[in-house]
Backbone as CSV, one residue per row, in Angstrom:
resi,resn,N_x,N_y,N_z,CA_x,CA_y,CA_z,C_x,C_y,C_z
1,UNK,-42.197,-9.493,111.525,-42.147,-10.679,110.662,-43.521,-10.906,110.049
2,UNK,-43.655,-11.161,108.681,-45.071,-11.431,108.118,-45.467,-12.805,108.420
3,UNK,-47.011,-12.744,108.039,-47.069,-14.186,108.268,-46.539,-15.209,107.714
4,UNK,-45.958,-15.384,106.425,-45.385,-16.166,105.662,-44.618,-16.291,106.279
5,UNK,-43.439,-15.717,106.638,-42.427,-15.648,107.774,-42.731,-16.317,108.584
6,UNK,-43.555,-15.968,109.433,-43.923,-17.227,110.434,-43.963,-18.071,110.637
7,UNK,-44.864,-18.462,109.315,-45.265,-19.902,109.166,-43.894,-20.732,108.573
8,UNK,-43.165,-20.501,107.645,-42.181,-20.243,106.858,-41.079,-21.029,107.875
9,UNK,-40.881,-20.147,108.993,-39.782,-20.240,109.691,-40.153,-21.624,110.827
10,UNK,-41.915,-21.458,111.499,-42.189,-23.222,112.268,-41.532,-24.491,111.385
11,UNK,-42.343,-24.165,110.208,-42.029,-25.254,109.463,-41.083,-25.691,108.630
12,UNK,-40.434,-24.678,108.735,-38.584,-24.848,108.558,-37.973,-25.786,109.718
13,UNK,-38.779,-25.183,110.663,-38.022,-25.676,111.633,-38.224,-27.559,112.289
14,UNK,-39.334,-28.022,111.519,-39.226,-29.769,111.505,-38.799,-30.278,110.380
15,UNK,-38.290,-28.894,109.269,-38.205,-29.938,108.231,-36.638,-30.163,108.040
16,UNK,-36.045,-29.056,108.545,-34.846,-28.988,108.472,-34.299,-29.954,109.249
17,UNK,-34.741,-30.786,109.857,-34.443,-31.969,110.067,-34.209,-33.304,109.559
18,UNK,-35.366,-33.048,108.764,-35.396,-34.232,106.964,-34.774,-33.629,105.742
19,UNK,-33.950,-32.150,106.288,-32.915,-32.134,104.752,-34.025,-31.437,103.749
20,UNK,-35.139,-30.377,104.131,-36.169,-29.557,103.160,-36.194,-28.506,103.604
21,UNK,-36.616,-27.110,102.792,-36.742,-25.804,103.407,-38.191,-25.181,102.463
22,UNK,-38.534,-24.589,103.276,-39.528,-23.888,102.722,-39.363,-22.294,101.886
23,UNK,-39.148,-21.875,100.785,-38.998,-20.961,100.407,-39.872,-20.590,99.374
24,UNK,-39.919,-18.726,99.323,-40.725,-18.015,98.608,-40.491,-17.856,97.091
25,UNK,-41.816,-18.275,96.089,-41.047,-18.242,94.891,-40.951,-17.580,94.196
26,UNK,-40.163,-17.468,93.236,-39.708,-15.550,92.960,-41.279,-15.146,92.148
27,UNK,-40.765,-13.527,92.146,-41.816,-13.124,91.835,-41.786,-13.359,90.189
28,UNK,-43.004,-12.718,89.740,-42.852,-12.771,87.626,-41.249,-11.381,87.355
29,UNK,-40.910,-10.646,88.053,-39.719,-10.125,87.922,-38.398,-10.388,88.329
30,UNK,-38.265,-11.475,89.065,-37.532,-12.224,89.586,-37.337,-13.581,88.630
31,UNK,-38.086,-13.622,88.295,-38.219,-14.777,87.455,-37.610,-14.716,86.046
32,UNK,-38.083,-13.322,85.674,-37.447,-12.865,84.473,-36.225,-12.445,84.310
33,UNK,-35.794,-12.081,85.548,-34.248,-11.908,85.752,-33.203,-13.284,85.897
34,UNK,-33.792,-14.291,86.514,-33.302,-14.946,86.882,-33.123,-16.153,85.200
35,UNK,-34.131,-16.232,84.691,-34.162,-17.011,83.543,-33.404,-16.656,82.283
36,UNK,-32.981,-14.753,82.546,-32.364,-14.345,81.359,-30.477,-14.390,81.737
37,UNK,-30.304,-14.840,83.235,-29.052,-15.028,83.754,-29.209,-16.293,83.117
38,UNK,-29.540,-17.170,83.053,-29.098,-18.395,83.073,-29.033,-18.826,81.094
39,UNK,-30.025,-18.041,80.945,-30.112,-18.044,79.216,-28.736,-17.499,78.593
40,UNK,-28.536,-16.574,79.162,-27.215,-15.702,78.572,-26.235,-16.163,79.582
41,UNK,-25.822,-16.987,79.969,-25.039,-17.446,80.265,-24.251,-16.630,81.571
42,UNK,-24.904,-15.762,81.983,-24.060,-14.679,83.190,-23.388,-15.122,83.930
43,UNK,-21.631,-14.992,84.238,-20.849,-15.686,85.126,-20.794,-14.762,86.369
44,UNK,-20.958,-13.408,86.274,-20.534,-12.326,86.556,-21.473,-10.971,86.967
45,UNK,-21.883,-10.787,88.024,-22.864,-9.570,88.494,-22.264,-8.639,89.027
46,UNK,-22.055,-7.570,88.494,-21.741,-6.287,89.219,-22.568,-5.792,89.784
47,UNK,-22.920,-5.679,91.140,-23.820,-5.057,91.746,-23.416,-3.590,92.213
48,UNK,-24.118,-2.652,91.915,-24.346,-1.018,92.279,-24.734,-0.827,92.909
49,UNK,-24.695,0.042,93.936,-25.839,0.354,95.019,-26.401,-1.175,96.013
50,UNK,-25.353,-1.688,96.491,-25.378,-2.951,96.852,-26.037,-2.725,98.663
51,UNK,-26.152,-1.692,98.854,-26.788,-1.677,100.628,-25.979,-2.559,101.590
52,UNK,-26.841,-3.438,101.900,-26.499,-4.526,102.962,-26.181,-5.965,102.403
53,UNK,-26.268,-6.203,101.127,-26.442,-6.779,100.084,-27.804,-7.961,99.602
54,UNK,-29.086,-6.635,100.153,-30.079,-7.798,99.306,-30.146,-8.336,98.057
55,UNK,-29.716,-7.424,96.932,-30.094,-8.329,95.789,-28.969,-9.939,95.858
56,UNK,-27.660,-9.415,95.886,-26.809,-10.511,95.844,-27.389,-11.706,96.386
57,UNK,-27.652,-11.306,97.414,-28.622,-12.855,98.859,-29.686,-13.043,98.071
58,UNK,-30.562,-12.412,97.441,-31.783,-13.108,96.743,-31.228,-13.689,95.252
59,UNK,-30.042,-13.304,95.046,-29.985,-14.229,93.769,-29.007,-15.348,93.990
60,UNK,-28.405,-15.083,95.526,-27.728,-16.160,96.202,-29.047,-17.467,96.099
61,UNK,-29.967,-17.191,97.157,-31.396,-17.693,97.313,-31.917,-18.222,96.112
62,UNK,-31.728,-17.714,94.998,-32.799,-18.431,93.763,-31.802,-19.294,93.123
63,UNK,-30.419,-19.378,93.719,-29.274,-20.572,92.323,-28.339,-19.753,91.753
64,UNK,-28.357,-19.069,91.930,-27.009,-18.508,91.221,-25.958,-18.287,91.936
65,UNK,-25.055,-19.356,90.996,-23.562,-19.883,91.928,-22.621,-18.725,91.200
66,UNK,-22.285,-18.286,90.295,-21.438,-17.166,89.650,-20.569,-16.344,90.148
67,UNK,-19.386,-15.321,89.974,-19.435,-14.416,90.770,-20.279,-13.029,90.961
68,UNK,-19.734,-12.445,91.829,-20.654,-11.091,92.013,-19.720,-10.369,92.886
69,UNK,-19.724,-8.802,92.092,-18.688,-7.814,92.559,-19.753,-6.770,92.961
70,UNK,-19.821,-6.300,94.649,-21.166,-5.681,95.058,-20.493,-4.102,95.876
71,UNK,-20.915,-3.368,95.018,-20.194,-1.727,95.209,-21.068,-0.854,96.556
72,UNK,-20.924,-0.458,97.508,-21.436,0.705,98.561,-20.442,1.244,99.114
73,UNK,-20.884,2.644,98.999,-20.095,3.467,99.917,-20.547,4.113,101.036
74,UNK,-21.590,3.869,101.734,-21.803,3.500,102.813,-20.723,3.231,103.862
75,UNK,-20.551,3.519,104.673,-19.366,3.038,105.380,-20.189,1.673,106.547
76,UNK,-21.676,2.750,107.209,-22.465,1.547,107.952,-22.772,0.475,107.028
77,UNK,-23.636,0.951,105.248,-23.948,-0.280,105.092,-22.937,-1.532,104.413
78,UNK,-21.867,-0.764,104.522,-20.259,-1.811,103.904,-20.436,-2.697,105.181
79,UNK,-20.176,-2.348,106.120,-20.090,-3.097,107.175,-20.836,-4.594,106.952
80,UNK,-22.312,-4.118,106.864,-23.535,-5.250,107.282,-22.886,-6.005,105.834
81,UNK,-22.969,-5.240,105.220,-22.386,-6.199,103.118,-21.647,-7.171,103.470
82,UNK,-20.255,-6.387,103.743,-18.978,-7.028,103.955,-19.184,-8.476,105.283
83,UNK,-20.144,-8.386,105.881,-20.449,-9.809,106.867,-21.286,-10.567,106.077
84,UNK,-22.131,-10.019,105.050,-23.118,-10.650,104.240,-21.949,-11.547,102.934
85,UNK,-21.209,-10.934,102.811,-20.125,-11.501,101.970,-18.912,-12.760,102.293
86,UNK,-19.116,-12.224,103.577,-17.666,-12.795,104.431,-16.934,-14.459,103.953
87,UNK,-18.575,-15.189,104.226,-18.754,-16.615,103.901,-18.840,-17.048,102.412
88,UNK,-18.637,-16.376,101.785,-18.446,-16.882,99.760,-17.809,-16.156,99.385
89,UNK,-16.795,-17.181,98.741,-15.637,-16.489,98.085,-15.648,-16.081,96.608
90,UNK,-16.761,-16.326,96.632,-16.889,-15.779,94.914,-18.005,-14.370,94.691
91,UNK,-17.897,-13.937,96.131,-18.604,-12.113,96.502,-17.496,-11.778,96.584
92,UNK,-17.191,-10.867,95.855,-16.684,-9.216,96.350,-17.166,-8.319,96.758
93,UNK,-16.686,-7.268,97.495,-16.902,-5.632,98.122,-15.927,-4.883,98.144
94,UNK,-16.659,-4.077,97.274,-15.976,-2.488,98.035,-16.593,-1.944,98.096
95,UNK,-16.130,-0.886,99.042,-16.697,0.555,99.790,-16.235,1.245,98.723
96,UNK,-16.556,1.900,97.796,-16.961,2.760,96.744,-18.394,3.139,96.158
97,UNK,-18.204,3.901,95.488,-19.410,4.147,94.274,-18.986,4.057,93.040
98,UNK,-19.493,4.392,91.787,-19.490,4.089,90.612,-20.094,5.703,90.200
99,UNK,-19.357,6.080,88.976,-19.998,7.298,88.488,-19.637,7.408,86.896
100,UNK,-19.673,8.581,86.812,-19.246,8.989,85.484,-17.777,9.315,85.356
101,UNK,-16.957,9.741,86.568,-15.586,9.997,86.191,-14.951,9.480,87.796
102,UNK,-13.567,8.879,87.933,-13.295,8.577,89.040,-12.694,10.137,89.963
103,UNK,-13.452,10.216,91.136,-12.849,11.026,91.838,-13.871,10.666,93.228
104,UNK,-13.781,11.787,93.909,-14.446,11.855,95.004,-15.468,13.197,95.222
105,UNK,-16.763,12.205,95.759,-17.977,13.110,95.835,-18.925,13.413,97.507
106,UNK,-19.351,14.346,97.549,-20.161,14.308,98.732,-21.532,13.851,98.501
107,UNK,-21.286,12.508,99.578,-22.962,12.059,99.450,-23.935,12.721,100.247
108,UNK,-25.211,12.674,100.243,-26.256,13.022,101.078,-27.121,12.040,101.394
109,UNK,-26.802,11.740,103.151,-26.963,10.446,103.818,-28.448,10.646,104.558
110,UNK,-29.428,9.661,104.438,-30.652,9.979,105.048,-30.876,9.188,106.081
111,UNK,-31.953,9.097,106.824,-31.996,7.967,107.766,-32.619,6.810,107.458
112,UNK,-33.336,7.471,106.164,-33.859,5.827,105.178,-32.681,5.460,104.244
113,UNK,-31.692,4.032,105.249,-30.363,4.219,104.375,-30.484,4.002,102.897
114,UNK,-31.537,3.136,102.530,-31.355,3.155,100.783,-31.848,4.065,99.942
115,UNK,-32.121,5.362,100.868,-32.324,6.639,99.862,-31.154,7.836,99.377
116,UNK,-30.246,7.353,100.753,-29.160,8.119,100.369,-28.602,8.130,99.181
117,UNK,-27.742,9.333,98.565,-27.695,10.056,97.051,-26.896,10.516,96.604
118,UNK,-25.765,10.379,96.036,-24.879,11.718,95.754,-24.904,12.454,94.767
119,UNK,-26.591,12.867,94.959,-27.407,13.992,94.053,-28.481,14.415,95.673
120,UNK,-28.441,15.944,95.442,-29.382,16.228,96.750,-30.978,15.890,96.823
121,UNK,-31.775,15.267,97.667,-33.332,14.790,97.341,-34.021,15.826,97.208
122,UNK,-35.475,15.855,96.391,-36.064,16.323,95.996,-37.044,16.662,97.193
123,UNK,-37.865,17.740,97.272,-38.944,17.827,97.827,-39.898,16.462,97.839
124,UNK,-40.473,16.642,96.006,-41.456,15.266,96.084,-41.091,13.559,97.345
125,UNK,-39.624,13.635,96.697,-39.613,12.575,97.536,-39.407,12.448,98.714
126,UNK,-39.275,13.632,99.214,-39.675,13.671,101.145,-40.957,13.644,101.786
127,UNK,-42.053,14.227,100.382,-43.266,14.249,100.624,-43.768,12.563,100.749
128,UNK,-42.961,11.756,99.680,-43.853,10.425,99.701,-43.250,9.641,100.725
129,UNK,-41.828,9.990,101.491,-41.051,9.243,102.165,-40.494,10.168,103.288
130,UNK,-40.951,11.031,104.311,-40.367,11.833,104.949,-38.877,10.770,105.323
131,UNK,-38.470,10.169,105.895,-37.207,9.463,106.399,-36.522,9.153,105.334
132,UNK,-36.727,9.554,103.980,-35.860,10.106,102.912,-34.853,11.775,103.127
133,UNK,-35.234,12.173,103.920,-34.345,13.179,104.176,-33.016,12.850,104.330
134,UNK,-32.799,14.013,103.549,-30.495,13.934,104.543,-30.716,14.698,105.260
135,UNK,-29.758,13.913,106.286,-29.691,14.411,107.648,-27.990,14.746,107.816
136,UNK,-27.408,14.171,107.250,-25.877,14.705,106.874,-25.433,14.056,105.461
137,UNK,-23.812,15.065,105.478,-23.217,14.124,104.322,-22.166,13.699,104.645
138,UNK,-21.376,12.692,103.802,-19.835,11.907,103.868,-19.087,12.369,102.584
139,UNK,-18.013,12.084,102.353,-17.360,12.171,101.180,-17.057,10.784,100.958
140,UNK,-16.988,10.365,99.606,-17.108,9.265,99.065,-16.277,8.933,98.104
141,UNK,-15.292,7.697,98.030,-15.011,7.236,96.678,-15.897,6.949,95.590
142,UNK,-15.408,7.224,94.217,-16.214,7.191,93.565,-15.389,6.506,91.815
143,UNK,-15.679,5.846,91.527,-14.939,4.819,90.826,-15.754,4.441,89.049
144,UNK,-15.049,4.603,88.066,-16.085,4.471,86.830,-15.851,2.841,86.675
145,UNK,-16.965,2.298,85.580,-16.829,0.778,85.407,-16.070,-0.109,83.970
146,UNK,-15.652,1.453,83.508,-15.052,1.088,82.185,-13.276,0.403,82.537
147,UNK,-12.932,0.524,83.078,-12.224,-0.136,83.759,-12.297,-2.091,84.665
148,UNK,-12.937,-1.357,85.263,-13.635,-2.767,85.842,-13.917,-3.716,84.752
149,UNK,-15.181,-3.767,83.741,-15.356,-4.075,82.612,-14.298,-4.461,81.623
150,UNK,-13.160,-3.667,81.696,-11.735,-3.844,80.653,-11.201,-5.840,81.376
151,UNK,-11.659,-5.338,82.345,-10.161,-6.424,83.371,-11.189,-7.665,83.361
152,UNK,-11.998,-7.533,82.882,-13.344,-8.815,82.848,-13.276,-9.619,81.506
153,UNK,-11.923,-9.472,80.914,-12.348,-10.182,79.652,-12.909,-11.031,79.117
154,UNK,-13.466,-12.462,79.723,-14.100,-13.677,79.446,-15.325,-13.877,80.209
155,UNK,-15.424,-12.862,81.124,-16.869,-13.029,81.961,-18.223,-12.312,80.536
156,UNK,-19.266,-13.097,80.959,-20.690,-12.781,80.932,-21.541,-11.933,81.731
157,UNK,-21.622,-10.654,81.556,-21.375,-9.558,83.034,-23.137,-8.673,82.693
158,UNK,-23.366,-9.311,84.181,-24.926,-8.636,84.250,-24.413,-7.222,85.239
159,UNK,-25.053,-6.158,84.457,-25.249,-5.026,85.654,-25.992,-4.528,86.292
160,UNK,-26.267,-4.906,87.415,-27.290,-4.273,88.256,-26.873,-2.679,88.728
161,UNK,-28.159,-1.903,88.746,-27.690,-0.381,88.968,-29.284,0.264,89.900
162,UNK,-28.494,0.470,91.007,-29.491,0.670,92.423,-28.830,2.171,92.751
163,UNK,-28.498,3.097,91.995,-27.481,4.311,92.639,-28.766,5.507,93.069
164,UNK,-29.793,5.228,93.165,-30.668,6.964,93.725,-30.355,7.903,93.108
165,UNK,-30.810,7.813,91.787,-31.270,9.075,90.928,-29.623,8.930,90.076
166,UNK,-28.806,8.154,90.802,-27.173,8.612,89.939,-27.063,7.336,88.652
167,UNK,-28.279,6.904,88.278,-27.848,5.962,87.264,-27.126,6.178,85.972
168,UNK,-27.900,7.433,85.764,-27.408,7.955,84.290,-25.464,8.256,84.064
169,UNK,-24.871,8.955,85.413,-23.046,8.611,85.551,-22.731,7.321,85.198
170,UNK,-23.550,6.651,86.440,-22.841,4.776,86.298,-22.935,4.052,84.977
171,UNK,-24.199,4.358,84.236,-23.784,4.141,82.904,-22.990,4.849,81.581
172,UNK,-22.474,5.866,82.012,-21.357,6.766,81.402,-20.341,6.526,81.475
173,UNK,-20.018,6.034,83.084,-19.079,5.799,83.544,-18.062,4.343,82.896
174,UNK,-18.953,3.411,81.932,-19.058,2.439,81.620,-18.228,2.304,80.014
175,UNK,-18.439,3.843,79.800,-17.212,4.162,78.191,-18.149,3.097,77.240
176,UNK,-16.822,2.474,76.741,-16.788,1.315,75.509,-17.496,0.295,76.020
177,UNK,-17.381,-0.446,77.399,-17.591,-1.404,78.526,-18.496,-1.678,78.132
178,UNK,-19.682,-0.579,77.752,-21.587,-0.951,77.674,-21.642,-2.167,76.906
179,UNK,-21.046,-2.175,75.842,-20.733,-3.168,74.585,-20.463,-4.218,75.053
180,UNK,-20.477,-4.724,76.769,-19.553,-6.008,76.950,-20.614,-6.385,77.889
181,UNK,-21.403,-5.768,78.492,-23.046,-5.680,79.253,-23.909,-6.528,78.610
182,UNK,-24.122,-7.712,78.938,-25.448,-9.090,78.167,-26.520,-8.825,78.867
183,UNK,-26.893,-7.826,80.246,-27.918,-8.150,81.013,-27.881,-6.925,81.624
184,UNK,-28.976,-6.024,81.561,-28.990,-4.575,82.849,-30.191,-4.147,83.325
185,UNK,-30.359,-4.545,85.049,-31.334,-4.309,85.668,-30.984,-2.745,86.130
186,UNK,-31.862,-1.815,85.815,-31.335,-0.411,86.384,-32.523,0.189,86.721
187,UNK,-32.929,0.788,88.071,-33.917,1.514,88.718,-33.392,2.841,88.140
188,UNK,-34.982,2.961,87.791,-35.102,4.845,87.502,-36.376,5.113,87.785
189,UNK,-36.171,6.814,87.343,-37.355,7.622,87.960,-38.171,8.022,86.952
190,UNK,-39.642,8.291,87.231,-40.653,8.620,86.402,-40.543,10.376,86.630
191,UNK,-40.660,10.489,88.323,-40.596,11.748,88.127,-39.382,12.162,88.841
192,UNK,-38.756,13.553,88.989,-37.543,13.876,89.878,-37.648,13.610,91.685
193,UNK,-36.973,12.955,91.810,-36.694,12.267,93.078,-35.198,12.926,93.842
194,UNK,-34.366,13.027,92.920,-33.235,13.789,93.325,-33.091,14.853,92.379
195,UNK,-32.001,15.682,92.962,-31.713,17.083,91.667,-30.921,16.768,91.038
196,UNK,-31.043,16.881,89.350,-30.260,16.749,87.814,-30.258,15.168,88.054
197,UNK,-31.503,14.156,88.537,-31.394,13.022,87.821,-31.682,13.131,86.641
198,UNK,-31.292,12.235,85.717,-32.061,11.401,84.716,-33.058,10.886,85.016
199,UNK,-34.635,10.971,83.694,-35.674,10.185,84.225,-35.791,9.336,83.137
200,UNK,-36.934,8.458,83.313,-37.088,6.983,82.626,-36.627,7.650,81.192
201,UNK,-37.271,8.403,80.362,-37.247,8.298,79.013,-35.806,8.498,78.512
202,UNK,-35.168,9.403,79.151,-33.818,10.238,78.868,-32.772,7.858,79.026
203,UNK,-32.793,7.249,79.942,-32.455,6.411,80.715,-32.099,5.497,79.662
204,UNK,-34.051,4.948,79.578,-34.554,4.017,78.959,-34.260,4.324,77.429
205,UNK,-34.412,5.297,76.641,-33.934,5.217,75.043,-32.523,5.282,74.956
206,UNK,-31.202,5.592,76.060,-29.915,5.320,75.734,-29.593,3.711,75.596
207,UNK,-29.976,2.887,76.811,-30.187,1.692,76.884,-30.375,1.028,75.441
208,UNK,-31.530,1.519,75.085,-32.142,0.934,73.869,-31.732,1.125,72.605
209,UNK,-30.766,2.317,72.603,-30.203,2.517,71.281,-28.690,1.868,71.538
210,UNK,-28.205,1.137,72.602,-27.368,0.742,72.499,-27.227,-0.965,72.664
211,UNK,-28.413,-1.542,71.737,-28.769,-2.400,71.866,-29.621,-3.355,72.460
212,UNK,-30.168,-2.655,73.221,-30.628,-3.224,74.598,-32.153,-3.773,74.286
213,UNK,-32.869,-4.990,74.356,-34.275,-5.319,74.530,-34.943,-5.398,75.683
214,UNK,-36.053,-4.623,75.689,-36.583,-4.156,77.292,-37.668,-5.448,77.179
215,UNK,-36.999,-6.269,78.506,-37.174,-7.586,78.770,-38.196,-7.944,80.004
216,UNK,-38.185,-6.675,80.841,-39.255,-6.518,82.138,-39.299,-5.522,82.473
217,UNK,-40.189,-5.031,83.641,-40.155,-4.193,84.789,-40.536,-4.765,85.527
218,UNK,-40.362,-3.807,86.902,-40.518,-4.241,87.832,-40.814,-2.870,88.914
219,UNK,-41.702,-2.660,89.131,-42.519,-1.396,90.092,-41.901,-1.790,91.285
220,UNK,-41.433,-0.186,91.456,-40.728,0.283,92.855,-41.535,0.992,93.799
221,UNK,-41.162,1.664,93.963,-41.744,3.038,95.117,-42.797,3.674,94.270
222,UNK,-43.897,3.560,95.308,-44.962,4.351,94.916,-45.122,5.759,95.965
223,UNK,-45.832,6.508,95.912,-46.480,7.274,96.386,-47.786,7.202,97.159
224,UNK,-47.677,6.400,98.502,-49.165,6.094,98.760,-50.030,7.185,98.976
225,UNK,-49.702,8.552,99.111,-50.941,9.423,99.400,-51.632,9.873,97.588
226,UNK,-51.014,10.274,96.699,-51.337,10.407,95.237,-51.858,8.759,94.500
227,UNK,-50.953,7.244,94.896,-51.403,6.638,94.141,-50.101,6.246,92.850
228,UNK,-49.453,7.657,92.840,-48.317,7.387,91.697,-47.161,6.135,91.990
229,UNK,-46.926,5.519,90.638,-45.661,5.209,90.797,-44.495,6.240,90.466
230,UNK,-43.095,6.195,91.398,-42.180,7.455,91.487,-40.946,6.491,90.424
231,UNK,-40.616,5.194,90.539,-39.693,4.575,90.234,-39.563,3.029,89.683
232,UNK,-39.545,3.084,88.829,-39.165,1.303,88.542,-37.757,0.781,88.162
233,UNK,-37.290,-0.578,88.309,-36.947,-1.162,87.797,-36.797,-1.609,86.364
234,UNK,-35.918,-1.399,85.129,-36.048,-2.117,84.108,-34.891,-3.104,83.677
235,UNK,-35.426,-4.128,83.055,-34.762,-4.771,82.919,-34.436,-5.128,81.452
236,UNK,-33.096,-5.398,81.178,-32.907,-5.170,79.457,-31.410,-6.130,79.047
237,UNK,-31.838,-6.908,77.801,-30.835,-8.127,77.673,-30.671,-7.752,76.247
238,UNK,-29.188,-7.895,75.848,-28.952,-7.706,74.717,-29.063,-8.234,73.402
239,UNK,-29.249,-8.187,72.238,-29.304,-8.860,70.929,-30.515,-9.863,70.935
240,UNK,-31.257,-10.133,72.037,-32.613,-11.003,72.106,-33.110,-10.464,70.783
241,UNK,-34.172,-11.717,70.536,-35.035,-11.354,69.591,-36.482,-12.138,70.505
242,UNK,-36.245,-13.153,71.169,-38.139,-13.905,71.416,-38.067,-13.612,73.054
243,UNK,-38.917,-13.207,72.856,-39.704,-13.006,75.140,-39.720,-13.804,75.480
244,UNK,-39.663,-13.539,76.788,-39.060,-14.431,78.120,-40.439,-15.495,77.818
245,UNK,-40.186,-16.807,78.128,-40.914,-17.792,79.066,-41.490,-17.086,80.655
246,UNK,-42.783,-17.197,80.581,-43.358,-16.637,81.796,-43.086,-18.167,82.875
């Protein structure tokens, strides 16, 4: 537990008595996400690569009452999701993935669960993360979003996209759908992290020619022995014309 944590959690603990909590305030990328949900009106988060479901809980945490449909195929981390979900009825889960065509794929499962891939890892990134290794694989559902997207007719639909190196399918996978996308946070790679990802430029100029205004980043995984960053976050809202309020 950090110290903030610490302290965080004593003094939670007299205040929560007078009806106050102490919480952390988002970061300048959090902030920018959170201000362009509420600007564009987002009813609706599809979450990708949903783990255990942190992002959902941190945008649970910052106000956002909306729904949210949160995808892993994970079978352990469905589990922890699906209890993280249990209590709001306006979360969904499934145990799937998202790709470019619906069928079924073999993932490659590591013991660092949010590195797992269903693209095989790269050298580099075992070098910056040894517990990025696969250590086995599963077979996996695997599900496109152009569909999903069809059956959404009146929602305001942000997409979050957390897939390990598989972003470039999940947005393929998306057809006509992209066109119906007001908001897309999607992690990518600078350099190859998995085999036949997509990297930032290939990513970032489809995005952008399909309307998209690159609205933030947000720095991921670095490389602490080189210094490099391997991955960011970008974030991109449609038809904008004026920048965010800091």
């Amino acid at each position: 537990m950090s110290v903030y944590s610490r302290i965080a959690s004593s003094i939670n603990g007299g205040l929560d008595r007078v009806g106050y909590r102490v919480n952390r305030l988002p970061t300048p990328p959090d902030n920018c996400r959170l201000r362009a949900i509420e600007r564009l009106g987002i009813d609706l988060v599809l979450d990708i690569g949903a783990n255990v479901g942190q992002y959902a809980c941190a945008l649970r945490r910052y106000g956002y009452r909306g729904r949210i449909v949160s995808f892993e195929p994970l079978p352990g981390a469905f589990a922890a999701l699906s209890a993280a979900a249990a209590r709001d009825p306006l979360w969904q889960v499934r145990n799937v993935a998202a790709g470019a065509l619906a069928t079924r794929l073999t993932m490659y499962v590591s013991d660092k669960r949010v590195s797992s891939s269903l693209l095989p890892i790269t050298a580099a990134s075992i070098a910056a993360a040894p517990a990025s290794q696969a250590t086995k694989t599963i077979d996996v559902d695997v599900v496109t979003l152009e569909d999903v997207i069809a059956a959404e007719r009146e929602a305001r639909i942000m997409l979050k996209i957390d897939a390990q190196g598989y972003e470039w399918p999940v947005l393929q996978g998306c057809g006509s759908g992209i066109e119906r996308i007001a908001l897309l946070d999607v992690e990518m790679s600078l350099q190859p992290m998995y085999d036949g990802q997509a990297l930032f430029d290939q990513v970032d100029g489809w995005i952008v020619a399909r309307g998209f205004r690159r609205i933030g980043f947000d720095t991921g995984f670095w490389n602490r022995t080189s210094g490099e960053l391997l991955q960011l976050d970008g974030i991109y809202a449609r038809g904008e014309t004026e920048c965010l309020a800091s």
